[in-house]
Structures are given as C-alpha cells and as structure tokens.
mmCIF file of the N, C-alpha and C atoms, coordinates in Angstrom:
data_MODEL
# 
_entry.id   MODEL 
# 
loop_
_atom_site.group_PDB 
_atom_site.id 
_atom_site.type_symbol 
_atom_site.label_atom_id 
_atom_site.label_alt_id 
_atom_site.label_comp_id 
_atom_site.label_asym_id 
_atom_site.label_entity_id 
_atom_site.label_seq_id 
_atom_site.pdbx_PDB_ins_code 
_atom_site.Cartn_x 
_atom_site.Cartn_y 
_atom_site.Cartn_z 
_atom_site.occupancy 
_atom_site.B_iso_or_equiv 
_atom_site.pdbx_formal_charge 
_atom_site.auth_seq_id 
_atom_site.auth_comp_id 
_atom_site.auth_asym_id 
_atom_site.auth_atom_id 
_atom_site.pdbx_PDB_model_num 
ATOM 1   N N  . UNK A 1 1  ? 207.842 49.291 -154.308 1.00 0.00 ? 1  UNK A N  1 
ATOM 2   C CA . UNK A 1 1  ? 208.624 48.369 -153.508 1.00 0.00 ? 1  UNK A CA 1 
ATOM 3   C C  . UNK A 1 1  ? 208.141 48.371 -152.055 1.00 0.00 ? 1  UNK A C  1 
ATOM 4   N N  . UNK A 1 2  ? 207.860 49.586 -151.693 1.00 0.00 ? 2  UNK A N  1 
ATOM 5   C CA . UNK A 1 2  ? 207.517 49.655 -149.900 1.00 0.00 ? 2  UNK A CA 1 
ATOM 6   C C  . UNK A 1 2  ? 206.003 49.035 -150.151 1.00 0.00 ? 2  UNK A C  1 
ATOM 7   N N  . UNK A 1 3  ? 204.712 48.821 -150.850 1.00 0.00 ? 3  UNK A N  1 
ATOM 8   C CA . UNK A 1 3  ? 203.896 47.765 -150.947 1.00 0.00 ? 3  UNK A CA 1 
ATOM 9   C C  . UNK A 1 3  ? 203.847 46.952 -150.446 1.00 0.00 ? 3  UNK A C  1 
ATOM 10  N N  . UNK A 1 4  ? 205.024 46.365 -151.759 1.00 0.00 ? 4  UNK A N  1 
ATOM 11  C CA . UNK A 1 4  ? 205.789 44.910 -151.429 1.00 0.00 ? 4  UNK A CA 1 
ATOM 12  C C  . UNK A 1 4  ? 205.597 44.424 -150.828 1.00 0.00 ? 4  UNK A C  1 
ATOM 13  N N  . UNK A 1 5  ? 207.093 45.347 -149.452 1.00 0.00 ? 5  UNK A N  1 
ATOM 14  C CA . UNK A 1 5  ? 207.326 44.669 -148.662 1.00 0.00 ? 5  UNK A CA 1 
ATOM 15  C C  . UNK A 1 5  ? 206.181 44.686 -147.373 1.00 0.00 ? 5  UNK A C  1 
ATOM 16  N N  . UNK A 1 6  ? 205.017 45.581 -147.331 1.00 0.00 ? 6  UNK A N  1 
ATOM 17  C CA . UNK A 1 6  ? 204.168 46.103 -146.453 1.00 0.00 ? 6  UNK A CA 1 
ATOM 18  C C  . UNK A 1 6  ? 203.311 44.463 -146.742 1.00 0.00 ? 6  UNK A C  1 
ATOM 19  N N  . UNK A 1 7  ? 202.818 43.905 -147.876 1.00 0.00 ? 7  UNK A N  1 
ATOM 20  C CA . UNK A 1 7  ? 202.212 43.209 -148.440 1.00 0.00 ? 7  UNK A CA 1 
ATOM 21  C C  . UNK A 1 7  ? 202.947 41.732 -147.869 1.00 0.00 ? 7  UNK A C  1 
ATOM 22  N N  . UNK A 1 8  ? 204.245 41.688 -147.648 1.00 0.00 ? 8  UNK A N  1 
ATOM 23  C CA . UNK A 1 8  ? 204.477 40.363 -147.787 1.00 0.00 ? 8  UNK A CA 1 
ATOM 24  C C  . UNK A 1 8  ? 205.122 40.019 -145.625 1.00 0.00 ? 8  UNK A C  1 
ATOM 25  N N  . UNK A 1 9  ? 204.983 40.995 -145.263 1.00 0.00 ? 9  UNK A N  1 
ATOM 26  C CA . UNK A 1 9  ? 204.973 41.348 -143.592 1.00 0.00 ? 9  UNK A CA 1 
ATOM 27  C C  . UNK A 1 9  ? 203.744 41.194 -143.048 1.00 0.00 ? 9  UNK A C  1 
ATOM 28  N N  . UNK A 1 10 ? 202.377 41.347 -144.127 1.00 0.00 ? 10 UNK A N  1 
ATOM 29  C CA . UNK A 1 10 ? 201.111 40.838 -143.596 1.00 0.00 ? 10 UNK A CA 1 
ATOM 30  C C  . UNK A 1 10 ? 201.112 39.406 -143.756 1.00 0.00 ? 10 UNK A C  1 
ATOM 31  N N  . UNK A 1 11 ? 201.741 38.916 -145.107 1.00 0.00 ? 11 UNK A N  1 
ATOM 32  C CA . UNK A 1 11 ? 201.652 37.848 -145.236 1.00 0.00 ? 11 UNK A CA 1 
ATOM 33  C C  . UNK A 1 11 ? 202.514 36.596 -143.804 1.00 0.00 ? 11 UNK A C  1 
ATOM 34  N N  . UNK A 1 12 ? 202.979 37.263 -143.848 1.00 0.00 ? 12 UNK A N  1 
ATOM 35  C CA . UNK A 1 12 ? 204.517 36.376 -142.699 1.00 0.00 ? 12 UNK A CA 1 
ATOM 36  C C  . UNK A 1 12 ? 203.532 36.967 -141.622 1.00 0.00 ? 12 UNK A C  1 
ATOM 37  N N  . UNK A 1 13 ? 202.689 37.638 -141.086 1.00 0.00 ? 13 UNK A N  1 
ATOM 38  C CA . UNK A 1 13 ? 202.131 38.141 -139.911 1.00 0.00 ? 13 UNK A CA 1 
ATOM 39  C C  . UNK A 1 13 ? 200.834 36.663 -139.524 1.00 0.00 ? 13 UNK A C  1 
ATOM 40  N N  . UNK A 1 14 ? 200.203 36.736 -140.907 1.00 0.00 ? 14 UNK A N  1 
ATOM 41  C CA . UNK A 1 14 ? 199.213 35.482 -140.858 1.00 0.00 ? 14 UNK A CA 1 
ATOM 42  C C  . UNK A 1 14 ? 199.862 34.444 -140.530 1.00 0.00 ? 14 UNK A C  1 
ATOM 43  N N  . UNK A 1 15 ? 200.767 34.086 -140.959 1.00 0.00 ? 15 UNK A N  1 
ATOM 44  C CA . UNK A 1 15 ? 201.409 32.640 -141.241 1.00 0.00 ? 15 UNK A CA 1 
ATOM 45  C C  . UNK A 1 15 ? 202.026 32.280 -139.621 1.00 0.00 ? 15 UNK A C  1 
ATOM 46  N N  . UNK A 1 16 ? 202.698 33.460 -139.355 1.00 0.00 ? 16 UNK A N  1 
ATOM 47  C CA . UNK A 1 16 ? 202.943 33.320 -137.931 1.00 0.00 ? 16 UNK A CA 1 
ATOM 48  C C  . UNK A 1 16 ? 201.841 33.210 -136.302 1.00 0.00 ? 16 UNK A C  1 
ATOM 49  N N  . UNK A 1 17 ? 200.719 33.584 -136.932 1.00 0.00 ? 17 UNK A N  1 
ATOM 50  C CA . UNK A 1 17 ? 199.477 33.532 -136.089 1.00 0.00 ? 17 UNK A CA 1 
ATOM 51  C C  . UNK A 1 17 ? 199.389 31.923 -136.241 1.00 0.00 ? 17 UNK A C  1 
ATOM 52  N N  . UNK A 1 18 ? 199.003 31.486 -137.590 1.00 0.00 ? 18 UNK A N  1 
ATOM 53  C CA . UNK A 1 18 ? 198.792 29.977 -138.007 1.00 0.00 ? 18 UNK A CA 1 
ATOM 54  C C  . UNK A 1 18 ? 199.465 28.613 -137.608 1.00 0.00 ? 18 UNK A C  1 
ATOM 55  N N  . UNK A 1 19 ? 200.704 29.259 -137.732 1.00 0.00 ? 19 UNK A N  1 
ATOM 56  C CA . UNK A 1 19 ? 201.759 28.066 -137.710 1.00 0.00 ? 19 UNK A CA 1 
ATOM 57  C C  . UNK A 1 19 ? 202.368 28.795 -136.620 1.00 0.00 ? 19 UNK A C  1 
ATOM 58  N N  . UNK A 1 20 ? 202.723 27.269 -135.383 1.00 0.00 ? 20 UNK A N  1 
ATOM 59  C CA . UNK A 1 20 ? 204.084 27.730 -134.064 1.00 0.00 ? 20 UNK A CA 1 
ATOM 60  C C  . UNK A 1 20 ? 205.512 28.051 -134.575 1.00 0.00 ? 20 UNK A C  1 
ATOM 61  N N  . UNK A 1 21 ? 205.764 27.042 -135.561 1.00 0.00 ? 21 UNK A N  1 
ATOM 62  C CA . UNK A 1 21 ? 206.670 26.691 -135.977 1.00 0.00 ? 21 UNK A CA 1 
ATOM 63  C C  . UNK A 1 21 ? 207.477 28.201 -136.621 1.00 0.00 ? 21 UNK A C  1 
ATOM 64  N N  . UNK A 1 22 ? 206.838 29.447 -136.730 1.00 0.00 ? 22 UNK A N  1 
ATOM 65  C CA . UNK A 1 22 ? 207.464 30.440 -137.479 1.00 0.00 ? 22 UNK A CA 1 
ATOM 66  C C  . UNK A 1 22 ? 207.684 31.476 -136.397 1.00 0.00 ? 22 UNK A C  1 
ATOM 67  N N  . UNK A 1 23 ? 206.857 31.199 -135.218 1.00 0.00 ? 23 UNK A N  1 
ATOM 68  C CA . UNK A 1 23 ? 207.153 31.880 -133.924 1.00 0.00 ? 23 UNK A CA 1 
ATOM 69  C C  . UNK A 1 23 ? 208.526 31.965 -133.279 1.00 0.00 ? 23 UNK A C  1 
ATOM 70  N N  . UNK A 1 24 ? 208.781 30.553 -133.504 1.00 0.00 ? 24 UNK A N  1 
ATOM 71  C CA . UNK A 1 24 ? 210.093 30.189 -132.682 1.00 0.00 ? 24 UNK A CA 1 
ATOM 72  C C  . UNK A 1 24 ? 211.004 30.464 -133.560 1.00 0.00 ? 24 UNK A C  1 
ATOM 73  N N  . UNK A 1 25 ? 212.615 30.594 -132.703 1.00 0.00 ? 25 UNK A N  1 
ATOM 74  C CA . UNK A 1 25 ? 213.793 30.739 -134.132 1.00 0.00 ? 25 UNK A CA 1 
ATOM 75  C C  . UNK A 1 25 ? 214.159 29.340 -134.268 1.00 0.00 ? 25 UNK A C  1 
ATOM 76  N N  . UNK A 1 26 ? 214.168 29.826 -135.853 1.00 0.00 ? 26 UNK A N  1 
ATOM 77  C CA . UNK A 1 26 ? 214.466 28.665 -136.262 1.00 0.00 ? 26 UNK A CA 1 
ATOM 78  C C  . UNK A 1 26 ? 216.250 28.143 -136.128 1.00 0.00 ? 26 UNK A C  1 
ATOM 79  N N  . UNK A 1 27 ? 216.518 26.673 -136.384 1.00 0.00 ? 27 UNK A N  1 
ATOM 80  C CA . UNK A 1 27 ? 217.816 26.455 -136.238 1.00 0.00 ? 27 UNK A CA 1 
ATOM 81  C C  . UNK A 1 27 ? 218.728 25.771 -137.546 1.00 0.00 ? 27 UNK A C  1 
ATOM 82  N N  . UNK A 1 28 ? 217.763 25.839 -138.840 1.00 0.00 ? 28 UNK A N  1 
ATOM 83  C CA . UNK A 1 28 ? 218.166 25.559 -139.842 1.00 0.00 ? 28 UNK A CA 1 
ATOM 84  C C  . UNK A 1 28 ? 219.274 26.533 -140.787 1.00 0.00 ? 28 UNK A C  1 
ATOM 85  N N  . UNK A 1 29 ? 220.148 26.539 -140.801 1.00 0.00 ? 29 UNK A N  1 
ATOM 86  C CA . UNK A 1 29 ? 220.972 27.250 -141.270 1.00 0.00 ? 29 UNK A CA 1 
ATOM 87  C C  . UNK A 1 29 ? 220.774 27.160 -143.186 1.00 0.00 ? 29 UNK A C  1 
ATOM 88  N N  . UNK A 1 30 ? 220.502 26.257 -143.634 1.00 0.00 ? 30 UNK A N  1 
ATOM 89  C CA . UNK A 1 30 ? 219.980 25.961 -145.107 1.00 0.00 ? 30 UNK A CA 1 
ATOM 90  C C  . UNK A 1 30 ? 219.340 26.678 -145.591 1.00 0.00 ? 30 UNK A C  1 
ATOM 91  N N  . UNK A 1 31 ? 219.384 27.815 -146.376 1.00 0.00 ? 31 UNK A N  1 
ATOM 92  C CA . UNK A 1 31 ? 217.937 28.354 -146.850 1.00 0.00 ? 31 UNK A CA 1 
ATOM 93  C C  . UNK A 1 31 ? 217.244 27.667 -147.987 1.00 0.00 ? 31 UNK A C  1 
ATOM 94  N N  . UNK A 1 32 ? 217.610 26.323 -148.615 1.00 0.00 ? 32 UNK A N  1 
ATOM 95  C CA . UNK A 1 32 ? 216.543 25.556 -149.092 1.00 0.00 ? 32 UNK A CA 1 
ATOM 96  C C  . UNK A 1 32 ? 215.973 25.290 -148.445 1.00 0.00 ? 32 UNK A C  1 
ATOM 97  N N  . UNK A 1 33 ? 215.993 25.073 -146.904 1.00 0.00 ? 33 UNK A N  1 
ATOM 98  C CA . UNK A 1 33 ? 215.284 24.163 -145.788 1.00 0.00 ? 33 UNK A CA 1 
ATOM 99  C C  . UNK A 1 33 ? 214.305 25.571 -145.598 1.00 0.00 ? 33 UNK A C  1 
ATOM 100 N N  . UNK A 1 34 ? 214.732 26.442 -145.411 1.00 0.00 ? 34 UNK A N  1 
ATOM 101 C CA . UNK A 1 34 ? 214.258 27.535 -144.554 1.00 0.00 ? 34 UNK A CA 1 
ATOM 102 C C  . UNK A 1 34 ? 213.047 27.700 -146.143 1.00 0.00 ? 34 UNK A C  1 
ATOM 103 N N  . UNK A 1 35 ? 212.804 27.909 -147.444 1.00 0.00 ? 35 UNK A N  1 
ATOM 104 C CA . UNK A 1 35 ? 212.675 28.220 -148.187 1.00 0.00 ? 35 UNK A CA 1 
ATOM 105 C C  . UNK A 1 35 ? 211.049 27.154 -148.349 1.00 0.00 ? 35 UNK A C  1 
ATOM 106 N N  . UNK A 1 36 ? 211.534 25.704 -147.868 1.00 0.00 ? 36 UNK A N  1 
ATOM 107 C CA . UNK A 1 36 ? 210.586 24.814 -148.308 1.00 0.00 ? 36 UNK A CA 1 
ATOM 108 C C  . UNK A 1 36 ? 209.706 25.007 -147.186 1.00 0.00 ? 36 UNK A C  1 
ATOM 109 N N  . UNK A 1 37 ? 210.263 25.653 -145.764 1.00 0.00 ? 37 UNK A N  1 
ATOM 110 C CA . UNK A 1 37 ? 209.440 25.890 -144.581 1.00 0.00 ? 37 UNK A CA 1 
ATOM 111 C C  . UNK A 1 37 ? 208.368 26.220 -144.703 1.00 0.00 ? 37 UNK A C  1 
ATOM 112 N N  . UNK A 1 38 ? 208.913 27.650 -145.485 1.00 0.00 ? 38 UNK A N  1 
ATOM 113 C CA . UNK A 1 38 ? 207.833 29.067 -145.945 1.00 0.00 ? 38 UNK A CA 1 
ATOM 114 C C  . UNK A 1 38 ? 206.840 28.408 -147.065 1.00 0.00 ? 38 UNK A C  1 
ATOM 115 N N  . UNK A 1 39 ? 206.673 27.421 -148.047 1.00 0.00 ? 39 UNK A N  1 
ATOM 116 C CA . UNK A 1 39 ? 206.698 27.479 -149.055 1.00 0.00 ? 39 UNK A CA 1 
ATOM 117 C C  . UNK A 1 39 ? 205.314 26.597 -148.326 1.00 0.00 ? 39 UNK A C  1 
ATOM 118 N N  . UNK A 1 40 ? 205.808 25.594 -147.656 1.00 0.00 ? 40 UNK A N  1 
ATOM 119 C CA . UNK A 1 40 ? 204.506 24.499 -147.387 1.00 0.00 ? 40 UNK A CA 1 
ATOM 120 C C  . UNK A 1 40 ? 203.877 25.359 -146.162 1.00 0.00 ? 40 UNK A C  1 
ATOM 121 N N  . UNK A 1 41 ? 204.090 26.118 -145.405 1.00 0.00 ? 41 UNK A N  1 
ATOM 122 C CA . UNK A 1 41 ? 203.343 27.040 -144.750 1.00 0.00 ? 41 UNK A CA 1 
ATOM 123 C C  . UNK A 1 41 ? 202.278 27.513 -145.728 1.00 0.00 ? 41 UNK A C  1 
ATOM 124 N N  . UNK A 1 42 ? 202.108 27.965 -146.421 1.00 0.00 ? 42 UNK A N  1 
ATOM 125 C CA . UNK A 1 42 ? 201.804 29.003 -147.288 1.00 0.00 ? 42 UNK A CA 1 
ATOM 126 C C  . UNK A 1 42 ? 200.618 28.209 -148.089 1.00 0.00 ? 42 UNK A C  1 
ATOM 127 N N  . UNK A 1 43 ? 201.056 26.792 -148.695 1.00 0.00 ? 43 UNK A N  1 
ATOM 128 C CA . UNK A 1 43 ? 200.313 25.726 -149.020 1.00 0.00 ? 43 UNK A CA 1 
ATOM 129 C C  . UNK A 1 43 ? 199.383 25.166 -148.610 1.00 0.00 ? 43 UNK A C  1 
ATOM 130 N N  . UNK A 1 44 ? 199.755 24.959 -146.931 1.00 0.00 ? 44 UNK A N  1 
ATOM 131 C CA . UNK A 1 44 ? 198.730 24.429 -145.834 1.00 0.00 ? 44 UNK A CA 1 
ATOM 132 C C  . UNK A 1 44 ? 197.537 25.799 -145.765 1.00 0.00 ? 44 UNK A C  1 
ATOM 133 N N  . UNK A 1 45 ? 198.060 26.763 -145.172 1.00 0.00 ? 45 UNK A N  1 
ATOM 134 C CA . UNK A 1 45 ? 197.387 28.103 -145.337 1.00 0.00 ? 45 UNK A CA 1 
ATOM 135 C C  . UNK A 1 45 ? 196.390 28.310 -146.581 1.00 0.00 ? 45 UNK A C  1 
ATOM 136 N N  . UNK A 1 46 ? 196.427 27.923 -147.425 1.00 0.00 ? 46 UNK A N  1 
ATOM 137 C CA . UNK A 1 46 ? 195.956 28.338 -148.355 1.00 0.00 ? 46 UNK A CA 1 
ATOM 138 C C  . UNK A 1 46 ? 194.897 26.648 -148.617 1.00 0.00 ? 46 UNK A C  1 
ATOM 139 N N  . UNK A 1 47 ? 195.586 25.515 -148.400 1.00 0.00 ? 47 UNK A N  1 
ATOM 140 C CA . UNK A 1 47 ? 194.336 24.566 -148.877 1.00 0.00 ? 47 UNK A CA 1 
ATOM 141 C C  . UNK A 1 47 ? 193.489 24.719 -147.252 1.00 0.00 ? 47 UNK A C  1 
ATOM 142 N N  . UNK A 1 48 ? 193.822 25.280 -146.100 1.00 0.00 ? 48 UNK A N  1 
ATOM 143 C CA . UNK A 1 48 ? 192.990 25.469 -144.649 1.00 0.00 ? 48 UNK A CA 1 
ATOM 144 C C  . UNK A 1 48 ? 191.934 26.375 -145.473 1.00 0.00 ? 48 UNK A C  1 
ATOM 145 N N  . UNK A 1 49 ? 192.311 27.125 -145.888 1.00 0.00 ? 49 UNK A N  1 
ATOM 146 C CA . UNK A 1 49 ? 191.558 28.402 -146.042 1.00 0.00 ? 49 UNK A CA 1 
ATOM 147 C C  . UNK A 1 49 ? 190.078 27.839 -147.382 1.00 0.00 ? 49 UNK A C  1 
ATOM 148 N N  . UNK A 1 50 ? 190.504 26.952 -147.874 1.00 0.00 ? 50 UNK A N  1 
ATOM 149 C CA . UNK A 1 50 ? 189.650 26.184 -148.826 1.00 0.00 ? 50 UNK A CA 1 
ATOM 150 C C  . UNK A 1 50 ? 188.708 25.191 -147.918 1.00 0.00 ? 50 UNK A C  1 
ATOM 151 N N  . UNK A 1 51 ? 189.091 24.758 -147.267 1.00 0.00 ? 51 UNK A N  1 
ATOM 152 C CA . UNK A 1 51 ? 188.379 23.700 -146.068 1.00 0.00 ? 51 UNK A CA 1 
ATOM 153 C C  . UNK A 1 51 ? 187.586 24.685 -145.105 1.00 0.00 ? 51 UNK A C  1 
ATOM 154 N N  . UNK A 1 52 ? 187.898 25.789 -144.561 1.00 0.00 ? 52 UNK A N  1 
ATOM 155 C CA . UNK A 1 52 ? 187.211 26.001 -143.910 1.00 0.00 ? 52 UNK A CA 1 
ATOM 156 C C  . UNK A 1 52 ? 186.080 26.986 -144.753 1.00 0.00 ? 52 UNK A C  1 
ATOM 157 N N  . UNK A 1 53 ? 186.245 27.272 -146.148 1.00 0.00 ? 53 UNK A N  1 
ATOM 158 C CA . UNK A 1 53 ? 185.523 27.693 -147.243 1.00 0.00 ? 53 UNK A CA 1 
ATOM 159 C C  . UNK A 1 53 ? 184.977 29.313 -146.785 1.00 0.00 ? 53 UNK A C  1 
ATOM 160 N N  . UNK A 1 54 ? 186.451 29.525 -146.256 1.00 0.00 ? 54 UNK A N  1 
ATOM 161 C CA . UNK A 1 54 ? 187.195 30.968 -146.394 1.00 0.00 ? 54 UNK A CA 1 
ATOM 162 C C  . UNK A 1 54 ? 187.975 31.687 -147.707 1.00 0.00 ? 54 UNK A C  1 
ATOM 163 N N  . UNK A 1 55 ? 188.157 30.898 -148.124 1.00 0.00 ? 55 UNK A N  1 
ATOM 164 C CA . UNK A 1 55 ? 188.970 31.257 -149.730 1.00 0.00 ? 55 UNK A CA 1 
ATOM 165 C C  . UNK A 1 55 ? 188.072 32.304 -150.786 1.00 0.00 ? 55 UNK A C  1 
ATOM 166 N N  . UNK A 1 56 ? 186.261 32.140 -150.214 1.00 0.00 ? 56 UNK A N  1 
ATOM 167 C CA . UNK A 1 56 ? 185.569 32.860 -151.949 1.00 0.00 ? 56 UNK A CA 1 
ATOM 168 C C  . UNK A 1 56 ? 185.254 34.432 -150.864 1.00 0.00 ? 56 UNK A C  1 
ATOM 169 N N  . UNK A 1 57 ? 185.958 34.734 -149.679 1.00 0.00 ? 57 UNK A N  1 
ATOM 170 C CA . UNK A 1 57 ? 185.553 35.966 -149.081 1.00 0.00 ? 57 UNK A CA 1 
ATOM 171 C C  . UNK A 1 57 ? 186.249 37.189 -149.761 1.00 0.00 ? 57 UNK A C  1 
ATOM 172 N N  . UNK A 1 58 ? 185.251 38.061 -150.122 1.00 0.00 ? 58 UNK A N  1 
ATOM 173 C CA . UNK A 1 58 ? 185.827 39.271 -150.642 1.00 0.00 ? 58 UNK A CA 1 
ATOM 174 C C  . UNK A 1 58 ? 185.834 39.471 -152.183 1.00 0.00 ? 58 UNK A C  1 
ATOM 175 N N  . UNK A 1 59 ? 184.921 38.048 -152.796 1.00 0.00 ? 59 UNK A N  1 
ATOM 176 C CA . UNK A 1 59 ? 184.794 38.136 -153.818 1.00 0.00 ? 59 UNK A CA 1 
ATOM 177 C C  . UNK A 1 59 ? 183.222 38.197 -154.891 1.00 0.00 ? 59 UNK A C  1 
ATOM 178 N N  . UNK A 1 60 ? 182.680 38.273 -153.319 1.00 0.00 ? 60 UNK A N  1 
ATOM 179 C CA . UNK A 1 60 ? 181.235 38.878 -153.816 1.00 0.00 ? 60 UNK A CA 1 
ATOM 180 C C  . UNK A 1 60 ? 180.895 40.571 -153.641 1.00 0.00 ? 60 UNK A C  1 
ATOM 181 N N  . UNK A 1 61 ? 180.205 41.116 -153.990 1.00 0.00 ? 61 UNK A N  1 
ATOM 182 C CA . UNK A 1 61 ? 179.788 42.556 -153.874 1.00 0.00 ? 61 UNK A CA 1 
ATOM 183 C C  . UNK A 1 61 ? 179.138 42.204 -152.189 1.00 0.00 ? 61 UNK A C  1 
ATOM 184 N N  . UNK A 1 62 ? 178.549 41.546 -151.556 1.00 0.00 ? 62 UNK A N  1 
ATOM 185 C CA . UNK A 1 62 ? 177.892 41.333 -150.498 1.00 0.00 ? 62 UNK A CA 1 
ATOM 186 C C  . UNK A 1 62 ? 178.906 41.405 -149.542 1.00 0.00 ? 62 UNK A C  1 
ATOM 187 N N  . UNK A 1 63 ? 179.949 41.138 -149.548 1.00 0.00 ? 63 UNK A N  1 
ATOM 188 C CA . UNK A 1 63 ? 180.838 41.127 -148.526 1.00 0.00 ? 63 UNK A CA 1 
ATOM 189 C C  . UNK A 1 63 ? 181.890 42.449 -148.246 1.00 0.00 ? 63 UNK A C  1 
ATOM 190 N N  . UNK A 1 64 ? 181.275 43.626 -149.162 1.00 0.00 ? 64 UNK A N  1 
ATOM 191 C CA . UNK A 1 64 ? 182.010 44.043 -148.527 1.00 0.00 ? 64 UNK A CA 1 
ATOM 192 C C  . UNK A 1 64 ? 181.056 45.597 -148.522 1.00 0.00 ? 64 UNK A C  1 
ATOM 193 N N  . UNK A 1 65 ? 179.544 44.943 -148.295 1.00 0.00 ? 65 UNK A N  1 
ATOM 194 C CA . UNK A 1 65 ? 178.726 46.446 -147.666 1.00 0.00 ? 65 UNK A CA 1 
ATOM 195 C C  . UNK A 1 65 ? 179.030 46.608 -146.730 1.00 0.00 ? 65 UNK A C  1 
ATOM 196 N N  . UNK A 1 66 ? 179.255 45.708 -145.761 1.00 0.00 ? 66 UNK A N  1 
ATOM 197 C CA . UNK A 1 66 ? 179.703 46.248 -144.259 1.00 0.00 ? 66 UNK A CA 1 
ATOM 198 C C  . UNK A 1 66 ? 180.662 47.867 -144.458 1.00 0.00 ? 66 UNK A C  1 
ATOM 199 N N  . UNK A 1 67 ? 181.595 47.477 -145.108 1.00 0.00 ? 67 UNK A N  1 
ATOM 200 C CA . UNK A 1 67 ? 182.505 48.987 -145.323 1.00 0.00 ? 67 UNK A CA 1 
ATOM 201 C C  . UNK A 1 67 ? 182.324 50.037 -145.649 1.00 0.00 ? 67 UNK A C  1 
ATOM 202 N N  . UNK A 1 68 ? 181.104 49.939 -145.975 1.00 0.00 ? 68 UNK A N  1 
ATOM 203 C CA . UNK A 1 68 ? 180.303 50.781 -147.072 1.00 0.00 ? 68 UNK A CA 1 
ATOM 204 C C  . UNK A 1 68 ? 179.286 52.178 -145.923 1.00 0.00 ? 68 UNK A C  1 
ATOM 205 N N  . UNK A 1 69 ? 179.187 51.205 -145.170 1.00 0.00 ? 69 UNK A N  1 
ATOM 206 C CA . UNK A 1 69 ? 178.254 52.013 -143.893 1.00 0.00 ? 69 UNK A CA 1 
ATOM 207 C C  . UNK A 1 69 ? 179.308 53.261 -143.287 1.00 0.00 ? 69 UNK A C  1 
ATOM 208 N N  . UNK A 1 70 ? 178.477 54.656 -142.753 1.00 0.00 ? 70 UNK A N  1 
ATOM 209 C CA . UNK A 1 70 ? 178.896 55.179 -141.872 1.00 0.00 ? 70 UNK A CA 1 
ATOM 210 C C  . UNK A 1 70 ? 179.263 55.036 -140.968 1.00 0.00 ? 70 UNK A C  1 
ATOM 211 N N  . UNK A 1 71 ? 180.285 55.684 -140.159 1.00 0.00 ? 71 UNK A N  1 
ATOM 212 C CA . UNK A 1 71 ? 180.719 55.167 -138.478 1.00 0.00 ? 71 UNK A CA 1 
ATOM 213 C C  . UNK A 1 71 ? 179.492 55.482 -137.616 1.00 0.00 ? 71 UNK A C  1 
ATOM 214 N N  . UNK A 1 72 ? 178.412 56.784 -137.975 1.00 0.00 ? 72 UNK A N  1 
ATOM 215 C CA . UNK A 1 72 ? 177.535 57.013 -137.145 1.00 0.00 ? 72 UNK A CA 1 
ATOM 216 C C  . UNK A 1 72 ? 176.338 55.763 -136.912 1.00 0.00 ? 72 UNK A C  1 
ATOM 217 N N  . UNK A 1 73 ? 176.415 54.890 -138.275 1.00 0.00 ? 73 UNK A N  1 
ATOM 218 C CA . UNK A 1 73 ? 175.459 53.811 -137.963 1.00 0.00 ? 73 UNK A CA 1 
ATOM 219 C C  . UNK A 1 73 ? 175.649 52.455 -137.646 1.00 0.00 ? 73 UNK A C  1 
ATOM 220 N N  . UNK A 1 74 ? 177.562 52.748 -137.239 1.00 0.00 ? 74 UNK A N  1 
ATOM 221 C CA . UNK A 1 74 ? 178.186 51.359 -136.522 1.00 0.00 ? 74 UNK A CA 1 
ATOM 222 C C  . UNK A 1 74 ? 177.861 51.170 -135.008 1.00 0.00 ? 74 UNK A C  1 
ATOM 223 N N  . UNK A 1 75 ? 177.880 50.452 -134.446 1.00 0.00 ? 75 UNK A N  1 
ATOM 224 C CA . UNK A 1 75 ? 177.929 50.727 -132.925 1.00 0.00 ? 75 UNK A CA 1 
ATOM 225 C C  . UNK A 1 75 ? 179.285 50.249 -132.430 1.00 0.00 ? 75 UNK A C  1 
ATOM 226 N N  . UNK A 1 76 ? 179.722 51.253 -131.830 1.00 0.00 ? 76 UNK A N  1 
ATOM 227 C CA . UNK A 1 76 ? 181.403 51.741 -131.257 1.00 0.00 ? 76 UNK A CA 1 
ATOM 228 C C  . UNK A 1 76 ? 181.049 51.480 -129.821 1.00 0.00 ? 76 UNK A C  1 
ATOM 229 N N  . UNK A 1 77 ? 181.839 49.985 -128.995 1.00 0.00 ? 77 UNK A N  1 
ATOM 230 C CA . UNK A 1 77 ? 182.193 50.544 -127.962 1.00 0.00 ? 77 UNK A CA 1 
ATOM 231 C C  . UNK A 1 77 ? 183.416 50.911 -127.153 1.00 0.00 ? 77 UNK A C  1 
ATOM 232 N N  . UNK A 1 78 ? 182.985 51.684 -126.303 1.00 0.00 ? 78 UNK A N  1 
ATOM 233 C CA . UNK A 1 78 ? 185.151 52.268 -126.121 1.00 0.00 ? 78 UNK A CA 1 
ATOM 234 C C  . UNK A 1 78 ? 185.042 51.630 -124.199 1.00 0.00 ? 78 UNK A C  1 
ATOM 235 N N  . UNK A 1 79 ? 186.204 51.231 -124.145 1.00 0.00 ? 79 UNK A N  1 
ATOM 236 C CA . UNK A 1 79 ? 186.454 50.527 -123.077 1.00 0.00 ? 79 UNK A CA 1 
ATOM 237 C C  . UNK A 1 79 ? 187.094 51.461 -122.465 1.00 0.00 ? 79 UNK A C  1 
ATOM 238 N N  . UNK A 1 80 ? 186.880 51.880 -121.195 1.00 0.00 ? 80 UNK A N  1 
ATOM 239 C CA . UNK A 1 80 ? 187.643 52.486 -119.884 1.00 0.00 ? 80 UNK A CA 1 
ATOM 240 C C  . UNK A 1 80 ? 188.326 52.007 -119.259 1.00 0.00 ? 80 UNK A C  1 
# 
C-alpha cells in the first residue's frame, strides 16, 4: 500500500509540473468534476508524451546503461 501511494504522489507530482490548473486550489466541490479533471490531465499527459515521442523511453536495454556506470566515471559537479 505505501508503494501505492509513493507511486501515485509521483504521479500527481508530474501532472502538477504539466498542468497550472492542479497548482491552484481548486473550487469545484463535485468530485465527478474533480475526477474528470484528473482523468483528462492524465490523457493529455500521456498522448504529450506520444507527440513528443517520449513514451518508448526506458524500454530499450540502451537507455538505461547510463545507470549502469560507476560514480567514479560520472563527472560530479558540487556547487559552493
């Protein structure tokens, strides 16, 4: 359950970067209204993510050697 909810707080974290509209409080008291908010958020998000042909990341073996490397052969810089 704590996943879950860890899983669906990233999700509402994106959506709120994406969309203004989830920034602000809302004034809909309806939670069908509030429900269809989330729902076409999520929709847009997801056909954006097809357009900008972000959607096939993470689903090749190539994308995810980066992670694969040591920290000693990253280059780290630390700000003062």
């Amino acid at each position: 359950l704590e996943s879950v909810r860890k899983d669906f707080e990233c999700l509402f974290g994106i959506l709120k970067r994406r969309f203004r509209l989830l920034r602000l409080p809302i004034d809909f008291q309806d939670t069908e209204t509030l429900d269809n908010i989330f729902k076409t958020c999520c929709m847009l998000h997801n056909m954006l993510l097809v357009f900008d042909g972000l959607d096939t990341i993470g689903q090749e073996e190539c994308d995810w050697t980066a992670a694969d490397l040591d920290l000693d052969e990253r280059s780290i810089t630390y700000v003062a």
